[in-house]
C-alpha positions as CSV (number, residue, x, y, z in Angstrom):
1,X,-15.7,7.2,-9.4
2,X,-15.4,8.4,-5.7
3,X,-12.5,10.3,-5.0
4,X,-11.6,12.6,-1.6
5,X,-9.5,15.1,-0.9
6,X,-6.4,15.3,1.7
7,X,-3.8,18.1,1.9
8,X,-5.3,19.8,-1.5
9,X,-4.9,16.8,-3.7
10,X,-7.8,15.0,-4.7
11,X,-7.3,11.3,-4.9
12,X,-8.9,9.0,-6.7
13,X,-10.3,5.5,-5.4
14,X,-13.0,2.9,-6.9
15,X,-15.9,1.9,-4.4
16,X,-13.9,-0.2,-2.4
17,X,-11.2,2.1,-1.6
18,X,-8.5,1.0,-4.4
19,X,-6.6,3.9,-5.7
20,X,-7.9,4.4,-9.7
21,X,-4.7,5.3,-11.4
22,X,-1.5,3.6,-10.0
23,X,0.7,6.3,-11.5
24,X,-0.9,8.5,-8.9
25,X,0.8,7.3,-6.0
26,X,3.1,8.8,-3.7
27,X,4.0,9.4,-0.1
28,X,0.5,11.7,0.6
29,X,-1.7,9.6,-1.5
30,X,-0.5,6.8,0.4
31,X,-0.9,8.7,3.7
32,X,-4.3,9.8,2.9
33,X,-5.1,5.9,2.2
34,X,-3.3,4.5,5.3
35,X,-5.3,7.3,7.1
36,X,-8.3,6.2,5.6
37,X,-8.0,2.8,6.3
38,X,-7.2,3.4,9.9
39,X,-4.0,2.5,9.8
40,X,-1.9,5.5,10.7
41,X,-3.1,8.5,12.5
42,X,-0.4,10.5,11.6
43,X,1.7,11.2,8.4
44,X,4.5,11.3,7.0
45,X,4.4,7.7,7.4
46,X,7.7,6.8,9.0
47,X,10.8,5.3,7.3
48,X,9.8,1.7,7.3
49,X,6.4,2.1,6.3
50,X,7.7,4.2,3.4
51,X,10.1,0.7,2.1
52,X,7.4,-1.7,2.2
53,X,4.7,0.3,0.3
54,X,7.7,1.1,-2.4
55,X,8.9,-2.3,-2.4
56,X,5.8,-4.1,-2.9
57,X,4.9,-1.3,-5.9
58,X,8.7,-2.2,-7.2
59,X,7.9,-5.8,-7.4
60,X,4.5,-4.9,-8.7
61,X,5.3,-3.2,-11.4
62,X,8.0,-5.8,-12.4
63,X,5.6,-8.9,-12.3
64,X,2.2,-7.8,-12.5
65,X,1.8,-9.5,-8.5
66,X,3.1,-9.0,-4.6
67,X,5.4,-10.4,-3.1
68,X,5.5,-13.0,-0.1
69,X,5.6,-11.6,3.4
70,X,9.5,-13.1,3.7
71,X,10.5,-11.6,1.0
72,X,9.0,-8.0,1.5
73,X,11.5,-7.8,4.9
74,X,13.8,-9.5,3.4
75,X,14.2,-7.0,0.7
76,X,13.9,-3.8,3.1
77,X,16.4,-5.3,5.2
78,X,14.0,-5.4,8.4
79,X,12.9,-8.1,10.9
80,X,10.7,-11.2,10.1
81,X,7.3,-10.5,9.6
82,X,7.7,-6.9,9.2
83,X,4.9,-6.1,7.3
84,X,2.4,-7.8,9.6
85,X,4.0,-5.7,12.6
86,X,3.5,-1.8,10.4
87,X,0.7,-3.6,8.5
88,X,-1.6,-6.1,10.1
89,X,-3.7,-7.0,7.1
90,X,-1.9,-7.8,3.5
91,X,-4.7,-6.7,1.8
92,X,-5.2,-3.1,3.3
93,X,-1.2,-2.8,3.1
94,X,-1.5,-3.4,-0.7
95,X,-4.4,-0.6,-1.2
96,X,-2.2,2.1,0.4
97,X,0.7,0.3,-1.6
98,X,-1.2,1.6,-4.8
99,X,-2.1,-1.7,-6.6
100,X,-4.8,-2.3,-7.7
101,X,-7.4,-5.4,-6.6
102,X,-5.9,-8.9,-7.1
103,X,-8.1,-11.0,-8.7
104,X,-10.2,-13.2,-6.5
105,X,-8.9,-17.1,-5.3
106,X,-5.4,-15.6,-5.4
107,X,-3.6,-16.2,-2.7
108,X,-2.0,-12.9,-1.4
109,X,1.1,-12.9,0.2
C-alpha cells in the first residue's frame, strides 16, 4: 500500500491515489491530496473548498454514493456549478473528498 507523507502525517492511498481508510480524512489529508492531484498549490484549502469536500463525504456516508453537481451547490449555498469552478474534474474532487473508487459504468455526478 503506497502511502506519503505531508506535514508529519503519513497518509495512506491505493495505487491510484484513493485515500485507504476514509476515517482518515481531514482538512491536511485532504490538502495533501488536492496538492497531489494538482489542484491547489497552497493549503489550508479556502472556505468553499472545505464545504464541498465535507458535503460530498456527508452525503457519502449517508448513501453509500455522491451527489449530483446541482445539489453539491445547492447544499453549500454557492453558485451554479460550483464544484466544476474549485474542482474541474468530479472524479479528482471525490479522491480529495475521501471516498473511495466508485464502481465502474457509474455515472458520477
Amino acid at each position: 500500500m503506497p502511502a506519503f507523507e505531508y506535514e508529519g502525517k503519513t497518509i495512506k492511498v491505493n495505487e491510484e491515489g484513493y485515500l485507504e481508510n476514509f476515517d482518515e480524512w481531514d482538512e491536511t489529508v485532504a490538502c495533501a491530496l488536492a496538492e497531489r492531484e494538482g489542484v491547489s498549490q497552497t493549503c489550508p484549502l479556502d472556505t468553499e473548498q472545505l464545504e464541498i469536500l465535507k458535503f460530498i463525504r456527508e452525503y457519502y456516508k449517508k448513501f453509500n454514493s455522491v451527489p449530483i453537481v446541482r445539489a453539491v451547490c445547492t447544499h453549500v449555498h454557492q453558485p451554479d456549478r460550483c464544484e466544476y469552478l474549485q474542482f474541474p474534474d468530479p472524479i479528482i474532487t471525490c479522491k480529495i473528498a475521501g471516498i473511495p473508487k466508485l464502481e465502474t459504468g457509474y455515472e458520477l455526478m
